[in-house]
C-alpha positions as CSV (number, residue, x, y, z in Angstrom):
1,X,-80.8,-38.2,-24.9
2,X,-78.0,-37.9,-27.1
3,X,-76.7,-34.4,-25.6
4,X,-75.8,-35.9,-21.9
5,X,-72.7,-38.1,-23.6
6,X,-72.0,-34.4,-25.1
7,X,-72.1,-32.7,-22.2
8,X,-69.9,-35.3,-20.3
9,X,-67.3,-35.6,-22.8
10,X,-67.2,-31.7,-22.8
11,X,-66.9,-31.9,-18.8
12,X,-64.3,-34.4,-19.3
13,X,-62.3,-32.6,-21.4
14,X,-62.8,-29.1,-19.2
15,X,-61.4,-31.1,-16.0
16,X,-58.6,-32.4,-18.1
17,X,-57.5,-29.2,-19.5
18,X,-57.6,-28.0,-15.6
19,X,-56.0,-31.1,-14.4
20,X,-52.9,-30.0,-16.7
21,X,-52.8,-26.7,-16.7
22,X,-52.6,-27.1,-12.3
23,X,-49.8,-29.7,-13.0
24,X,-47.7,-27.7,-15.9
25,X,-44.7,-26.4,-14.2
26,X,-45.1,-22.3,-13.9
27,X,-42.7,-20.2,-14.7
28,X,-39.5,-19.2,-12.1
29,X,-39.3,-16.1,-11.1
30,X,-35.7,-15.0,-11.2
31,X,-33.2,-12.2,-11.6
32,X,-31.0,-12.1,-14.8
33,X,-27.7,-11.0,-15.6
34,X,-26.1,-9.8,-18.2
35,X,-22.9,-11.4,-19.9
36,X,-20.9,-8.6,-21.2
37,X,-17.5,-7.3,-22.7
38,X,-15.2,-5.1,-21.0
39,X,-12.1,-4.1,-18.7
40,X,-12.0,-6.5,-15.3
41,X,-9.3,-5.9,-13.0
42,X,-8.3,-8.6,-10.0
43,X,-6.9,-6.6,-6.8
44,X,-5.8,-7.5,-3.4
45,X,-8.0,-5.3,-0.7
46,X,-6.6,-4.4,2.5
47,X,-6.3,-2.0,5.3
48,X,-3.3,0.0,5.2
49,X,-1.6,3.2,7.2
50,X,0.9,6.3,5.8
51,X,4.2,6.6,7.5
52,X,6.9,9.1,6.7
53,X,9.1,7.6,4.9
54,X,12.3,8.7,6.7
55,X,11.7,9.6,10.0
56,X,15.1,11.1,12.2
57,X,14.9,10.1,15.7
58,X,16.9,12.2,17.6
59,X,18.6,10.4,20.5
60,X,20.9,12.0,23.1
61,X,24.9,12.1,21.9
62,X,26.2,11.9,25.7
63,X,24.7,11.4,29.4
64,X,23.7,14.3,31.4
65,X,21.1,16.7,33.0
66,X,18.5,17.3,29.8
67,X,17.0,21.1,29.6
68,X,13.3,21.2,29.2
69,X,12.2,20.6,25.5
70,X,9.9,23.5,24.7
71,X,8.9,21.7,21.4
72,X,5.8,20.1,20.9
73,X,4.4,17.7,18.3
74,X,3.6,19.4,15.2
75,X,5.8,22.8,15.4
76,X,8.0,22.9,12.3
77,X,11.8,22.9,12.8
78,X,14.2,23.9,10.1
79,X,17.2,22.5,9.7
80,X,20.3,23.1,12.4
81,X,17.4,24.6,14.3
82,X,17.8,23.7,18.5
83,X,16.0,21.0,19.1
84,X,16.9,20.2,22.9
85,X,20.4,21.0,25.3
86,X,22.0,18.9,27.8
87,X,23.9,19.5,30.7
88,X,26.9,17.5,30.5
89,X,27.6,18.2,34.8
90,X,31.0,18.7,36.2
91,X,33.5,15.5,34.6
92,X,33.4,12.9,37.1
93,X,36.3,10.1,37.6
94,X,35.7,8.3,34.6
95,X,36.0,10.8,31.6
96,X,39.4,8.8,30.5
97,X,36.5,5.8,29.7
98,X,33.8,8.5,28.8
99,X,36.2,9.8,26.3
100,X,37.5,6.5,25.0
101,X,33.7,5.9,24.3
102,X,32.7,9.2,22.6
103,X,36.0,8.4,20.1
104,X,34.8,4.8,19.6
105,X,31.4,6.2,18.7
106,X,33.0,8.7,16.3
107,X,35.0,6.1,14.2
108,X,31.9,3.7,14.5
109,X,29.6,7.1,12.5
110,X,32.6,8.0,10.1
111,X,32.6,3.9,8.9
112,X,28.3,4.1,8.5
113,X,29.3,7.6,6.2
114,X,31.6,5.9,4.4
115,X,28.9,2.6,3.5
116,X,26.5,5.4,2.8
117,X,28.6,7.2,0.6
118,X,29.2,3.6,-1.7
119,X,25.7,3.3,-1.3
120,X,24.6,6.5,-3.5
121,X,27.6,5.9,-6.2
122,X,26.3,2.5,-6.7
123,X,22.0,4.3,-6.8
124,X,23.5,6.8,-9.1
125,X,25.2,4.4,-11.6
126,X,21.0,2.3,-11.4
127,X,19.6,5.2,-12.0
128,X,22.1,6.0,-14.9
129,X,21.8,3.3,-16.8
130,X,17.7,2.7,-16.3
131,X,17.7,6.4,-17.6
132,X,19.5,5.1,-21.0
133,X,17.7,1.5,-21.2
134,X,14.1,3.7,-20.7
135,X,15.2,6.1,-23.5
136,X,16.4,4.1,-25.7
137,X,13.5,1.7,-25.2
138,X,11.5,4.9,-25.8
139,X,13.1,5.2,-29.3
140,X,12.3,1.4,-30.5
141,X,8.7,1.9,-29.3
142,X,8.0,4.4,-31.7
143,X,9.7,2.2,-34.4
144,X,7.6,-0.3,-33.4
145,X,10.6,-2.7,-32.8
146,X,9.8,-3.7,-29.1
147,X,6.5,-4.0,-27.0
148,X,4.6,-2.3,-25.0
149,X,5.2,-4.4,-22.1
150,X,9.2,-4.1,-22.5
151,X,8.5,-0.3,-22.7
152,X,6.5,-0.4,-19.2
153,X,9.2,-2.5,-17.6
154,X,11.7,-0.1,-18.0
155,X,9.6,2.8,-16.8
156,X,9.1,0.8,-14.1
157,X,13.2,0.4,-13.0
158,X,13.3,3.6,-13.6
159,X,11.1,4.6,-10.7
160,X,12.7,2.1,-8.7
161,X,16.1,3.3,-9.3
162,X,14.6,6.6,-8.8
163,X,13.6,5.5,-5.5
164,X,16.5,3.7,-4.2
165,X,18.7,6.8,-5.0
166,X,16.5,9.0,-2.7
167,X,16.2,6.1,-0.2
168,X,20.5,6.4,-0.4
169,X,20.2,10.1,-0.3
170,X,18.4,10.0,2.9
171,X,20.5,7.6,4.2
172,X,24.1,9.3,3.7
173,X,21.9,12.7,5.1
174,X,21.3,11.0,8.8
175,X,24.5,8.8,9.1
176,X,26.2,12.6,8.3
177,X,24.2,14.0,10.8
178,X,25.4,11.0,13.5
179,X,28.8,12.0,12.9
180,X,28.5,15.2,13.1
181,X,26.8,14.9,16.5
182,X,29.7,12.1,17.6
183,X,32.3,14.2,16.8
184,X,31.0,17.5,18.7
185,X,29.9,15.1,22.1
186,X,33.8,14.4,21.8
187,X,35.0,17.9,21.4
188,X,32.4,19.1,24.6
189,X,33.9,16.1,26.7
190,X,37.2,16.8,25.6
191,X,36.8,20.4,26.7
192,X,35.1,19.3,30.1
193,X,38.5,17.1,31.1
194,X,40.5,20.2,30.1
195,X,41.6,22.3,32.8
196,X,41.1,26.0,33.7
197,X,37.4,25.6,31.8
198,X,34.8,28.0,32.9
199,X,31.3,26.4,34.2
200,X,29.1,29.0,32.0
201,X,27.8,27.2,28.7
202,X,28.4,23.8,29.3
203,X,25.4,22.7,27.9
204,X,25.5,20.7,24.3
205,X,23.0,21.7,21.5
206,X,21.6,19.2,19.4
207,X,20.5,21.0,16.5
208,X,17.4,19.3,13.7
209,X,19.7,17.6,10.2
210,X,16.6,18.5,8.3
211,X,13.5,20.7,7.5
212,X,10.5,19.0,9.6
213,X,7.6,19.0,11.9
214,X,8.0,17.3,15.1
215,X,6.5,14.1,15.3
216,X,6.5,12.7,18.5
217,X,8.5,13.9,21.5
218,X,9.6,11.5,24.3
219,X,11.0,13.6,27.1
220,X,9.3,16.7,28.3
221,X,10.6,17.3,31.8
222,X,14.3,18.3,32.9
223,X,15.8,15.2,33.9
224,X,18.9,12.9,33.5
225,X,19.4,11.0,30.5
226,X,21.6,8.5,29.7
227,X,23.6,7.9,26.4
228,X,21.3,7.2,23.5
229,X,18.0,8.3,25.6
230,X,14.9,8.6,22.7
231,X,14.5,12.6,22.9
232,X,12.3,13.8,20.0
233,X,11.1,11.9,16.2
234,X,11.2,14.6,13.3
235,X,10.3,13.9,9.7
236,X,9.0,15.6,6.3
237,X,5.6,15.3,6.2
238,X,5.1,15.5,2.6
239,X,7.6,12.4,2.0
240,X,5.3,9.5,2.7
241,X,4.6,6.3,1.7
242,X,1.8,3.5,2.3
243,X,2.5,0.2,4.1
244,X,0.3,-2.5,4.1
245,X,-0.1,-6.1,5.5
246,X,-1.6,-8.7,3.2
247,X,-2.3,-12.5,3.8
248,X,1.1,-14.5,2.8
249,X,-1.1,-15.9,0.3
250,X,-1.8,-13.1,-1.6
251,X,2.2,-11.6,-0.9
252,X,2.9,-14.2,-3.5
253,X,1.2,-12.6,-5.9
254,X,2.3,-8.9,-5.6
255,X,5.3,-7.4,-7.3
256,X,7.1,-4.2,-7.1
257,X,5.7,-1.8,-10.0
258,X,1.9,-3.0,-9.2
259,X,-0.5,-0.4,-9.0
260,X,-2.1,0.3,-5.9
261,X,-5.3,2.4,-5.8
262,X,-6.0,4.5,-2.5
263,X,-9.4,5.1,-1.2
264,X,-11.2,5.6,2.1
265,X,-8.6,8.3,3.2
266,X,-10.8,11.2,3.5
267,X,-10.7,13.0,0.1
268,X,-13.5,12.9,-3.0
269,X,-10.8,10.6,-5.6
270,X,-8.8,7.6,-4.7
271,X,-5.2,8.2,-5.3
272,X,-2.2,6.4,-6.9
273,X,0.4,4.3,-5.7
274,X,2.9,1.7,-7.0
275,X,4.1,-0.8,-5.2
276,X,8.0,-0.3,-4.3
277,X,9.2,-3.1,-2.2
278,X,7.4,-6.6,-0.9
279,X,9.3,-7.7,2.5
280,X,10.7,-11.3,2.1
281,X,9.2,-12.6,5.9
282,X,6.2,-12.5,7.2
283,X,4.7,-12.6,10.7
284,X,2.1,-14.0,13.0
285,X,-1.0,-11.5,13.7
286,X,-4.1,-12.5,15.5
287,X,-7.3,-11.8,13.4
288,X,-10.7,-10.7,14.9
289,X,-11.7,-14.0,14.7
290,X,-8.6,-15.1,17.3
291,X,-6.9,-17.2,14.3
292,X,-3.7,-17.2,13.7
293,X,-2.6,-15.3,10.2
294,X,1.0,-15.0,8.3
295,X,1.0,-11.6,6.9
296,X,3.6,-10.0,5.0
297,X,4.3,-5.9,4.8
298,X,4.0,-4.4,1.5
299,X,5.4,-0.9,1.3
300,X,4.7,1.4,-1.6
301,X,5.1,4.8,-3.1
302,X,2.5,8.2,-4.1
303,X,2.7,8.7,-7.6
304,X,1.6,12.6,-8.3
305,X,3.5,14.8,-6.9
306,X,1.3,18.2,-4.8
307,X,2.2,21.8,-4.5
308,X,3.3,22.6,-0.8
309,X,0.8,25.1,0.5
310,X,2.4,28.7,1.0
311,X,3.9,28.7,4.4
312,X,4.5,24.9,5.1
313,X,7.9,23.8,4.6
314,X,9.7,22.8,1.5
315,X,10.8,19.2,0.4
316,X,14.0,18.9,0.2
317,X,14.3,15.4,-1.3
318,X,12.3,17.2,-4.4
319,X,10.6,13.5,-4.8
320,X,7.6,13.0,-7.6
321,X,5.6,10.9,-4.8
322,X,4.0,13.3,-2.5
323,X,0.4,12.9,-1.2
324,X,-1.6,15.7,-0.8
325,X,-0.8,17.9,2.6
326,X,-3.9,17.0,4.6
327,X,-2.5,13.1,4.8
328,X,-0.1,12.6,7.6
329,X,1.8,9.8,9.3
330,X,0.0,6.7,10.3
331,X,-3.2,7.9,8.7
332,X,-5.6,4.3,7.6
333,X,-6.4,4.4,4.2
334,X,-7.8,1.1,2.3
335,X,-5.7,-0.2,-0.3
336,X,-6.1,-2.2,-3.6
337,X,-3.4,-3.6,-4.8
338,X,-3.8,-4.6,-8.9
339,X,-2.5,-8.2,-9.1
340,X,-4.1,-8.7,-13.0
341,X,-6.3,-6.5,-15.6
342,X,-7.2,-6.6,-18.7
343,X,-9.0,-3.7,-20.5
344,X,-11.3,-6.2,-23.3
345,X,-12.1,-9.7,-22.0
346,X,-16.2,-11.1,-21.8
347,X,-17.1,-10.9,-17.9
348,X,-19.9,-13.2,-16.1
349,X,-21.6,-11.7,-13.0
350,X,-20.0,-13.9,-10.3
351,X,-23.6,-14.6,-8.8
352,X,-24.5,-16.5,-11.3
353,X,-21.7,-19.1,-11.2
354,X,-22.4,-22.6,-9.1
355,X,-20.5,-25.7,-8.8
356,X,-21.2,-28.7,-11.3
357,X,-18.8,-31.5,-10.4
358,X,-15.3,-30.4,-11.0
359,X,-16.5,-27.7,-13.6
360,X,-18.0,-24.1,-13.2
361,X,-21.4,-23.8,-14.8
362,X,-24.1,-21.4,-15.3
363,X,-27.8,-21.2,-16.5
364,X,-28.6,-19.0,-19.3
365,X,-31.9,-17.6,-20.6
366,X,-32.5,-19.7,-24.2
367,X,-34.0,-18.0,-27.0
368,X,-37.8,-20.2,-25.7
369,X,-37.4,-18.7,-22.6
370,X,-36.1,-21.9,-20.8
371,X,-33.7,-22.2,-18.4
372,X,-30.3,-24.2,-20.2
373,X,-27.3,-25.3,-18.1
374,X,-24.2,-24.1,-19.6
375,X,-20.4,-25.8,-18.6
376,X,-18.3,-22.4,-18.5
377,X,-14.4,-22.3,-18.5
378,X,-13.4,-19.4,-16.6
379,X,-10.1,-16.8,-16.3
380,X,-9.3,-14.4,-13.9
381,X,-11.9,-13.6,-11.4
382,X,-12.9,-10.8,-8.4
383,X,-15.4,-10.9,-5.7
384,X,-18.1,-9.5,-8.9
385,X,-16.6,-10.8,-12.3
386,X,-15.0,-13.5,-13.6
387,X,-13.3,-13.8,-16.8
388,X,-14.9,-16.2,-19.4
389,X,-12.5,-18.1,-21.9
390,X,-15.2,-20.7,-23.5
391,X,-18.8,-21.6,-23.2
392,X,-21.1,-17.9,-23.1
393,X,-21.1,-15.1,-25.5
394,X,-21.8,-10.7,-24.6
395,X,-25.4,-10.6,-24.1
396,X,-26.3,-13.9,-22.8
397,X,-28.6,-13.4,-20.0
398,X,-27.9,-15.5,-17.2
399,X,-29.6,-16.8,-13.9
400,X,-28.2,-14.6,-10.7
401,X,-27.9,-17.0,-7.6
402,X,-29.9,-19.9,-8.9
403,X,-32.2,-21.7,-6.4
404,X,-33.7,-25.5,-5.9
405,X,-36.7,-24.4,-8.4
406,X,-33.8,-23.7,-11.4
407,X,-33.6,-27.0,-13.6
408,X,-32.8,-27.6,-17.1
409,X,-35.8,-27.0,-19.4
410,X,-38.0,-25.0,-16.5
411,X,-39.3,-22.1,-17.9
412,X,-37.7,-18.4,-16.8
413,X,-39.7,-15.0,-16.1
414,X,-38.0,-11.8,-15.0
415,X,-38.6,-10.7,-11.1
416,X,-40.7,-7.7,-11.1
417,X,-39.4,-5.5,-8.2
């Protein structure tokens, strides 16, 4: 008689032990990341397009009857090569005006040399003294009397000035070429008006200022132009350079001397750029979406300069920026612009950060397998990482996109794919 209480008690106890075994919170199946310690770098990512950097358009010096341009769109020209003729006509009743004109545009072109020429003293005397400020900055470096960072910003005028005296170059080279051109459309007028002047080769050349490809030709056909008529666009297809519009948001926080990192643009590695110039005004473009967007261009230069392939032509501006050859003008290329890296700092995957009040928290993995809600103060951050200044330490495994089931003190198992 005595076993039954036994055997209820036992039955009891069994039910008991089911009862809270059934009711024992189960383990979360989650996925884990790791905290770790390493380089993290914070860019700006955006579309961007090659242009040549210093395209000639080639416009027509004086009206008249224009021959037909045999040139087409990529045929190479070399420089005071014949690009296109026109036909001045027979002088007509107002060549007194037509010459008072031509002279007006001559002294107008022989004013632009002259800025030019001020220009390139002034980018010669920049690139002078960044040439002595980098050198002897150079010098103190390996004394170990300045920083690194004062080292790296005068490498960094030193492109620049680089740059801008190029930039001036080009500029004196094609307000040159206008004069040249005012001043023969004034000679061929002034020979029109003159009497006793035979009607055979009349018609005005207008020869190419540099060594090029054509890029884009406006007028085919024979047919009357005016003055200043778009003819033909020329350029050097090796001298190119990236532009790129960015959010005015993120403008603010892009400098000249950034690096830029070039991918998508058809090759196996991403390339190099540095940012050279970050335009002051922005403007209104129309996202996919139909919203309204202040963008802002960013122009910058190719850092390693390419071997021209046997056969192409050569570049004249001898500048250490040239893409490779199979890039051309207005080609899309994606762009990441480095606002902020730092080669050691302790990164958490960005999945695994959540919003607890004001304050960025995670949950790590504690050494009995619970789940332990951690207040984090973060750095620098990208769409993956973000930089952790207090609260987790390299190898702390942490709870990737936390759901309703994650709570303090709820006990953690790995996801078994």
């Amino acid at each position: 008689m005595k076993a039954k209480p036994i055997l209820w008690t036992a039955a009891a106890l069994a039910a008991a032990a089911l009862i809270h075994a059934g009711l024992r919170d189960r383990p979360v199946s989650v996925d884990f990341g790791i905290v770790s310690r390493g380089a993290l770098t914070v860019t700006v990512d955006e579309d961007g397009e090659t242009r040549i950097r210093d395209p000639y358009l080639i416009s027509a010096p004086l009206a008249g009857r224009l021959l037909r341009i045999e040139l087409e769109p990529g045929d190479e020209v070399r420089k005071d090569d014949s690009l296109a003729a026109i036909d001045p006509g027979e002088p007509g009743l107002l060549d007194a005006r037509t010459a008072a004109e031509a002279g007006a545009r001559v002294s107008a072109a022989e004013a632009a040399y002259q800025r030019t020429q001020s220009q390139l003293e002034v980018a010669k005397a920049d690139l002078d003294q960044a040439q002595r400020n980098h050198q002897r900055n150079q010098g103190l470096f390996e004394q170990e009397n300045i920083a690194i960072a004062t080292l790296e910003d005068s490498a960094h005028a030193l492109r620049v000035a680089t740059g801008n005296l190029a930039a001036a170059q080009s500029t004196q080279e094609i307000a040159r070429f206008d004069l040249e051109q005012a001043r023969a459309a004034l000679l061929h007028s002034q020979s029109l008006s003159a009497p006793g002047e035979p009607p055979a080769g009349r018609s005005f050349e207008i020869r190419s200022p540099i060594d090029g490809v054509v890029l884009r030709r406006f007028q085919e056909s024979s047919t009357v132009v005016p003055i200043g008529e778009r003819l033909l666009e020329i350029g050097n297809p090796h001298d190119l350079e990236v532009r790129i519009d960015v959010l005015s948001q993120d403008a603010v926080r892009i400098r000249p001397g950034q690096r830029v990192a070039i991918e998508q643009w058809g090759g196996d590695q991403p390339l190099t750029a540095w940012v050279r110039r970050v335009e002051p005004s922005a403007f209104t473009k129309v996202s996919a979406l139909g919203v309204d967007e202040q963008r802002v261009w960013i122009y910058a230069d190719f850092e390693e300069p390419v071997p021209m392939q046997q056969g192409t032509i050569s570049d004249p501006t001898g500048s250490d920026r040239n893409p490779p050859p199979p890039l051309g003008d207005a080609y899309r290329v994606e762009a990441r612009v480095v606002v902020w890296e730092q080669p050691d700092v302790i990164r958490v995957p960005g999945g695994a950060l959540f919003r607890d009040g004001e304050n960025w928290a995670v949950y790590r993995l504690s050494a009995t397998g619970q789940a332990e809600r951690v207040t984090v103060e973060l750095g620098q951050r990208n769409d993956l990482e973000a930089e952790v200044k207090a609260g987790l330490a390299p190898g702390d495994r942490v709870v990737l996109h936390p759901g309703d089931q994650v709570r303090p003190g709820v006990a953690l198992r790995e996801r078994q794919t």
